[in-house]
C-alpha positions in Angstrom: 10.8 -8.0 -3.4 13.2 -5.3 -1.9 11.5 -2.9 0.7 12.6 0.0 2.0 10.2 2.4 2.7 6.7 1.5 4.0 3.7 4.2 4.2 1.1 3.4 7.1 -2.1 5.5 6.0 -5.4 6.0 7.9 -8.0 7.3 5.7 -10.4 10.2 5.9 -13.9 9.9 4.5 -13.9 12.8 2.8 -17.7 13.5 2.7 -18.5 17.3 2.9 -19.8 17.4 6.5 -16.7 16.1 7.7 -14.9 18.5 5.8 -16.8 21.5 7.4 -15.9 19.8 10.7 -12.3 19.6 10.3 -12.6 23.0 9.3 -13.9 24.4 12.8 -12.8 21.6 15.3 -9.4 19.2 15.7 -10.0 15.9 15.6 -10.6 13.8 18.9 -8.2 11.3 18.6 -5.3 9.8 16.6 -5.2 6.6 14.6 -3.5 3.9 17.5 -4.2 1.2 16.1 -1.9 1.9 12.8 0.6 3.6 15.2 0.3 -0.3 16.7 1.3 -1.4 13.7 4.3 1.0 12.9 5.3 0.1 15.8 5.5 -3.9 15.6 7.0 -3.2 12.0 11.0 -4.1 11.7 13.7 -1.5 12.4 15.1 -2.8 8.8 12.1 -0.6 7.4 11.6 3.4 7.1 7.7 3.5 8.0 5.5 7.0 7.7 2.2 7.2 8.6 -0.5 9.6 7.1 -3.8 10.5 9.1 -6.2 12.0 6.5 -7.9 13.5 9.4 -5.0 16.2 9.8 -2.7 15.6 6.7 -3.4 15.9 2.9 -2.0 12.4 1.4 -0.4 12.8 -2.0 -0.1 9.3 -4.5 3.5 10.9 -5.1 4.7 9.3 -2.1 8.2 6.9 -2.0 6.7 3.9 -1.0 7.1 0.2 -1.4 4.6 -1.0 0.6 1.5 1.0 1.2 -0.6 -0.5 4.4 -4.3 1.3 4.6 -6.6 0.6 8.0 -10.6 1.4 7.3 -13.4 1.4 9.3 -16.8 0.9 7.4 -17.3 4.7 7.4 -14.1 5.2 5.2 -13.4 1.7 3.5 -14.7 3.4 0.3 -12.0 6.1 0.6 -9.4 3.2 1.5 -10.2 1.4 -1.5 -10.0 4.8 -4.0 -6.3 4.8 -1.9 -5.6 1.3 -2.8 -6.7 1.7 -6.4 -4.1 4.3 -7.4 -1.2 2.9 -5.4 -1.5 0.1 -7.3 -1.9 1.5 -10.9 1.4 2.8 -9.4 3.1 -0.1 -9.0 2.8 -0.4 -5.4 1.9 -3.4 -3.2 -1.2 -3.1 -1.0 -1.8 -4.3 2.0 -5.4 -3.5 4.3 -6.4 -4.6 7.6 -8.8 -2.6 10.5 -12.4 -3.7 11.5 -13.9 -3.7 7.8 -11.3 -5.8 6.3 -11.4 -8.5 8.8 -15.1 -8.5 8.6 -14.8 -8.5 4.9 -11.7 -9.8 3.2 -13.2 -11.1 0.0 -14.5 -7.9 -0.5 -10.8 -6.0 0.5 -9.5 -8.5 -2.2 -10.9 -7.2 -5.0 -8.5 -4.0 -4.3 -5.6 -4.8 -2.6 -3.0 -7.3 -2.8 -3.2 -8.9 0.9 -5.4 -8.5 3.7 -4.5 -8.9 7.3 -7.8 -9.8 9.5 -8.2 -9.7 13.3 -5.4 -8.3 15.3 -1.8 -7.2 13.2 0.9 -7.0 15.6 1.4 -11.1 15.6 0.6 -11.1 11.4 2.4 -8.0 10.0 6.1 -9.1 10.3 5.0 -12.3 8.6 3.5 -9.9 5.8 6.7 -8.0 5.3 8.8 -10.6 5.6 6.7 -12.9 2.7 6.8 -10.0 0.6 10.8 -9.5 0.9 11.0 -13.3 -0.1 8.1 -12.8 -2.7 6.0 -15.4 -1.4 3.2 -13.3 0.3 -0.1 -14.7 1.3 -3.3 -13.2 -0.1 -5.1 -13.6 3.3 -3.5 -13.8 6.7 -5.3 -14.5 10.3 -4.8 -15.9 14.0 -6.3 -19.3 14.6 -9.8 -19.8 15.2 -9.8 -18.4 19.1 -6.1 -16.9 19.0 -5.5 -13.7 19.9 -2.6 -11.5 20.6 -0.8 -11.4 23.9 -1.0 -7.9 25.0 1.8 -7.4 27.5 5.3 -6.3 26.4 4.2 -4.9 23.3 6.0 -1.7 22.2 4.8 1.5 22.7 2.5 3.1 19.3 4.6 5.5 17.6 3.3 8.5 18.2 6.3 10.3 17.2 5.4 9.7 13.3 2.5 11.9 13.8 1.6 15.6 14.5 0.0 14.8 17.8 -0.3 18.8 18.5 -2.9 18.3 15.6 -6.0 16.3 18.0 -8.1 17.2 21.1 -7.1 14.0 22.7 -3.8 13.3 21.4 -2.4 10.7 24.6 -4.7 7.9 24.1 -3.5 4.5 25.6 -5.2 1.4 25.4 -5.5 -1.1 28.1 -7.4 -3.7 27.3 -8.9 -5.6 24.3 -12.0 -7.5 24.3 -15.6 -8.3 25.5 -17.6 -10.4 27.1 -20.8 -8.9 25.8 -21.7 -10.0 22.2 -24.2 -7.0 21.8 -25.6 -6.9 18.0 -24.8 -3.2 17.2 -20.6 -3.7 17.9 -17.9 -5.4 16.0 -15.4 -5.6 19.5 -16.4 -9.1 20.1 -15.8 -10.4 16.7 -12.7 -8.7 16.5 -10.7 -8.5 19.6 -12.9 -12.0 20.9 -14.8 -12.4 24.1 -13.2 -12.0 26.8 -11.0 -9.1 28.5 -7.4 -9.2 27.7 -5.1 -6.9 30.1 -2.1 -5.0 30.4 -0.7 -4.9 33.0 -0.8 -2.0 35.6 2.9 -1.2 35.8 2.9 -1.1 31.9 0.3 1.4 31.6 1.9 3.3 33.9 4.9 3.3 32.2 4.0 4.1 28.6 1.8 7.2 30.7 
């Protein structure tokens, strides 16, 4: 498979509420985690990222792989996305906390899904996919998790960040020790802190 140009979209609900709210208020925060992800992809590759929140997406986009992150809240929007890209043609790849909770579900709309953490797992997607021998699934090992130091910075330059409240979000840490019932962190990032280091932080401030 030859790709060129991959699309990096974080979907929007849609739901009337939220669109009164976008309406009268920014959003809080951009999308990191898929900025994360642009960032870890391969120079080899034009990447654009769409955040419903502050962007209309249009299925008319030049893309040949089309990446979608979902929470629970807008996994049904994410897989309406999904859908249409591929009656288009295109290949579909999800990941984000819903996905990686529930990738036999993901699978019934998209072509591969990425669970737990991308940054180690998404050059491994685009590279199967150039040599047309992608995975349906791909994860860590049981109790692997991504080293957090050295990583490059999240591009915020492919968004608009004049468009939310908070727009300079940095993480620095991933993980938790406490397994409380109501919160997917420990699942997903694992059970213990993981740290950057100071000077790092500092840095990409």
């Amino acid at each position: 498979m030859k790709i060129r140009r991959i699309l990096l979209i974080a979907p929007d609900p849609g739901t009337h509420h939220r669109r009164v709210i976008k309406r009268l208020f920014k959003p809080i925060f951009p999308p990191l985690g898929i900025l994360a992800v642009a960032a870890v992809t391969p120079d080899r590759f034009d990447v654009q990222v769409i955040d419903e929140a502050v962007q209309p997406l249009t299925f008319e986009e030049e893309a040949d792989v089309v990446g979608l992150t979902a929470n629970t809240a807008s996994v049904m929007r994410a897989y309406e996305i999904a859908t249409e890209f591929r009656r288009r043609g295109k290949t579909v790849v999800m990941g984000g906390i819903h996905a990686s909770a529930c990738p036999d579900e993901a699978l019934g709309y998209v072509d591969a899904v990425v669970v737990g953490e991308a940054e180690n797992l998404w050059p491994k997607v685009l590279s199967d996919l150039e040599a047309d021998s992608a995975q349906r699934v791909y994860r860590h090992q049981p109790g692997e998790f991504p080293d957090i130091e050295h990583l490059p910075n999240p591009r915020r330059d492919l968004l608009n960040l004049r468009s939310y409240f908070l727009p300079n979000t940095i993480q620095t840490t991933r993980g938790c020790p406490h397994n409380c019932g109501f919160c997917s962190v420990h699942q997903f990032f694992g059970g213990k802190y993981r740290q950057r280091s100071i000077p790092e932080v500092v840095t990409e401030i």
